[in-house]
C-alpha positions in Angstrom: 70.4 178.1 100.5 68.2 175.1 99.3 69.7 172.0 97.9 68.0 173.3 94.5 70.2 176.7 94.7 72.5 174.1 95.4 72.5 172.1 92.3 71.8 175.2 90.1 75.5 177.1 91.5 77.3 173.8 90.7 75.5 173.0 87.7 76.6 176.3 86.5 80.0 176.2 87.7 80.7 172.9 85.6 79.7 174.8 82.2 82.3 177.5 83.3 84.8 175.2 83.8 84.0 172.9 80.7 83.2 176.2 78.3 84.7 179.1 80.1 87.8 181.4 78.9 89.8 182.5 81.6 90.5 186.1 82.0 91.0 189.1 84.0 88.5 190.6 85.5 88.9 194.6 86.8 85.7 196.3 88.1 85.8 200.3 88.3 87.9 201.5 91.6 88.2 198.0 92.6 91.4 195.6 92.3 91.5 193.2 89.3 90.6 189.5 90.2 93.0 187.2 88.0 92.1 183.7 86.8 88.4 184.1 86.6 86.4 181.5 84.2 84.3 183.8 82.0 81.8 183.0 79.1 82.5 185.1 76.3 80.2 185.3 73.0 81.7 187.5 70.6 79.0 187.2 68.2 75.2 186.3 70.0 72.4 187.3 67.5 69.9 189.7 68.7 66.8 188.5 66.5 63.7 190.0 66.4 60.1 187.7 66.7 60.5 186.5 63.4 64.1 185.4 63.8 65.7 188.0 62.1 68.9 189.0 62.8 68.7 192.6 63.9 72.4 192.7 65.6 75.1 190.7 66.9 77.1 191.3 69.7 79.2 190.6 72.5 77.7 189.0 75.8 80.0 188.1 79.0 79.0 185.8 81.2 80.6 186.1 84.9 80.1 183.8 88.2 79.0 185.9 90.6 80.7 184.1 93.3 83.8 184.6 91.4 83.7 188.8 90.7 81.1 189.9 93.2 78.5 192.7 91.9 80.4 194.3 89.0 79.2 197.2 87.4 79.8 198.9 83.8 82.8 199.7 83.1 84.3 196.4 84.6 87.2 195.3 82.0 87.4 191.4 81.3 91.0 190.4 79.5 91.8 187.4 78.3 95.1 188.6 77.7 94.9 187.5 73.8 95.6 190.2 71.4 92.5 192.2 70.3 90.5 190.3 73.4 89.7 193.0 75.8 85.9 193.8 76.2 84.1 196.6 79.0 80.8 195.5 80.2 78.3 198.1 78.7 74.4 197.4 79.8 73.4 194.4 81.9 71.2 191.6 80.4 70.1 189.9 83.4 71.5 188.6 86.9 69.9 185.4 89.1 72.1 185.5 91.6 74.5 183.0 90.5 75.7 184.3 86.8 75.5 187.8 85.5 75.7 188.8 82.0 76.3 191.7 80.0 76.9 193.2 76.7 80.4 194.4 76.1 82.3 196.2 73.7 85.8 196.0 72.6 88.4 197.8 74.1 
């Protein structure tokens, strides 16, 4: 890796640590990973070109380094009543951070 991807993977780490909830993480068929710094927006605003507010939803945020290449269905707990969330449809991956929408579970 470059020193760029370098700075970009620790860069990234830092606002997990600083800004991350920590949580359980259990892909389909696979074992849960415990302790995993996730970013969890329960409320992002989908807006349309005009900036209006066609829906809000959840979005998770997960270190690739951390869960590997999850897939939908994945479970993220934070083990907080009411807090449990299933990765639904991806919203983009760049090889460091992958995030998803999720719905309560």
């Amino acid at each position: 890796m470059s020193a760029f991807d370098d700075e970009v993977r620790q860069g990234t780490r830092e606002i997990y640590q600083e800004a991350g909830t920590l949580a359980s993480v259990t892909p389909v068929a696979k074992p849960t990973i415990n302790d995993v710094q996730v970013i969890l927006d329960r409320s992002a605003n989908v807006t349309d070109d005009y900036g209006i507010v066609l829906e809000a939803r959840c979005e998770v945020g997960l270190l690739m380094e951390d869960v590997g290449d999850v897939g939908r269905g994945t479970l993220v707990d934070t083990g907080q009543p009411n807090d449990r969330w299933q990765l639904l449809e991806p919203i983009g991956n760049d090889g460091f951070e992958t995030r998803w929408t999720a719905g309560r579970v």
